[in-house]
C-alpha positions as CSV (number, residue, x, y, z in Angstrom):
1,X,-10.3,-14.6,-7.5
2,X,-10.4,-14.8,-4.1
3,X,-8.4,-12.3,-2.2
4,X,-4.8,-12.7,-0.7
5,X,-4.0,-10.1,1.6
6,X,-0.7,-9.5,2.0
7,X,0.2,-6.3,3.6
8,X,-2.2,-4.0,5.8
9,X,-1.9,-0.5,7.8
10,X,-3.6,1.6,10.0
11,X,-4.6,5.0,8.8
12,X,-4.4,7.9,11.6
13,X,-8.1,7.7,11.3
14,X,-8.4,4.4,12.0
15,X,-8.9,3.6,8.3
16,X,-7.5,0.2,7.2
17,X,-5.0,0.1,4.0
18,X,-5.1,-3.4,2.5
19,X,-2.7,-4.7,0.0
20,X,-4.7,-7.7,-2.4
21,X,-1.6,-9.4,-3.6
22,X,-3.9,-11.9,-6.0
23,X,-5.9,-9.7,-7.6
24,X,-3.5,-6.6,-7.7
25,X,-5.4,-4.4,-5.3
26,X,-5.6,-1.5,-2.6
27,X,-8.8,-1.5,-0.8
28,X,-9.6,1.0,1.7
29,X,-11.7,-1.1,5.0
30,X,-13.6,0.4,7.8
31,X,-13.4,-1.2,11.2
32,X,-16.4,-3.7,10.1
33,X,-13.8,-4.7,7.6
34,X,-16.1,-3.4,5.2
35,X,-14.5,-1.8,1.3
36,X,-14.4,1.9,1.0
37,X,-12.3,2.5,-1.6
38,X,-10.3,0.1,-3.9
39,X,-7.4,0.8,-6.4
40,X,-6.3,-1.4,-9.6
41,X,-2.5,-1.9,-9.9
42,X,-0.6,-3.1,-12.5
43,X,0.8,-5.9,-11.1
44,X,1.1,-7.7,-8.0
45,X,2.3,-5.5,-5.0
46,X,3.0,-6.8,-1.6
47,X,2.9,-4.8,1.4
48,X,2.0,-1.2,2.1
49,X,3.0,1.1,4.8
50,X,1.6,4.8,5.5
51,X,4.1,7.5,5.2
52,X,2.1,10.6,6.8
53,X,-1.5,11.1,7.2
54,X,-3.3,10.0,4.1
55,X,0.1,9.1,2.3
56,X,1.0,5.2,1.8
57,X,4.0,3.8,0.3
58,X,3.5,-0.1,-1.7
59,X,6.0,-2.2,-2.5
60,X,6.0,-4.1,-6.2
61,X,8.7,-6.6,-5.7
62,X,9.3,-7.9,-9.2
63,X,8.6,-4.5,-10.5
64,X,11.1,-2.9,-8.5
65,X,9.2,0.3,-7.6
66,X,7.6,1.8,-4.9
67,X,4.3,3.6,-5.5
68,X,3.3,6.3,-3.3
69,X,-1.0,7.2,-3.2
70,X,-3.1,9.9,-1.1
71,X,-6.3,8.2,0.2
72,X,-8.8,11.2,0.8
73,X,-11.2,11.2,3.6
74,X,-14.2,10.8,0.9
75,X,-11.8,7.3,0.0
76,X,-10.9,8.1,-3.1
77,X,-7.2,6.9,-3.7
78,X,-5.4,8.3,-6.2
79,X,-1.0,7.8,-7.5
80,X,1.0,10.4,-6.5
81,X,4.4,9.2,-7.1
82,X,7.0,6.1,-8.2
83,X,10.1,5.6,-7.2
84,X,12.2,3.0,-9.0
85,X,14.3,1.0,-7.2
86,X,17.4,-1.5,-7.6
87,X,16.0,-4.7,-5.8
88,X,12.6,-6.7,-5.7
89,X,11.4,-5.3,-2.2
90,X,8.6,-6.9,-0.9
91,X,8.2,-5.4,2.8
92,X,8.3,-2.1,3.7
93,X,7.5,0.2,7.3
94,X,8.5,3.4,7.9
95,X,11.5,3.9,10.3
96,X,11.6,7.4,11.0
97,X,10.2,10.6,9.5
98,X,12.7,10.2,6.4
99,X,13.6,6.6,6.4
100,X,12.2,3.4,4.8
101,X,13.0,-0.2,5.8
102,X,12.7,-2.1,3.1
103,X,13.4,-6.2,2.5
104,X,13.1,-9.0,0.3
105,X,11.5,-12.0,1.3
């Protein structure tokens, strides 16, 4: 289907991070916008927001988890962690070195 982005960062790099909210995927994007690297989710997820140097963090709003992935410099993304959660969050940015804000839309 046609893409819906819904959440996007910046890598340190200069790397994009795009969230696919209709078709359930992380794409890695150069600065032409061009696909790097993609991951296949599970489910819908809606935002994403790096956490420290190749480290994202994506929300899953309905199910309540947030999924942590290393995106190497070759692209290649892979699931590091999940942490389940008590609400549907949908938006996420990092706040400081050890905090999360999180909200549901």
């Amino acid at each position: 289907m046609k893409p819906m982005y819904s959440g996007i960062a910046f890598l340190s790099d200069g790397r994009l991070v795009v969230v696919d909210h209709r078709n359930w995927k992380l794409y890695v994007m150069d600065e032409n916008l061009q696909k790097l690297g993609m991951y296949k989710f599970s489910g819908y997820r809606y935002d994403v927001a790096v956490v420290y140097g190749e480290e994202v963090a994506v929300t899953s709003g309905h199910d309540k988890v947030i999924e942590f992935l290393h995106i190497s410099k070759t692209n290649h993304i892979t699931l590091t962690r999940t942490i389940t959660t008590t609400a549907q969050y949908n938006s996420i940015c990092l706040m400081n070195d050890t905090t999360f804000l999180v909200s549901k839309v």
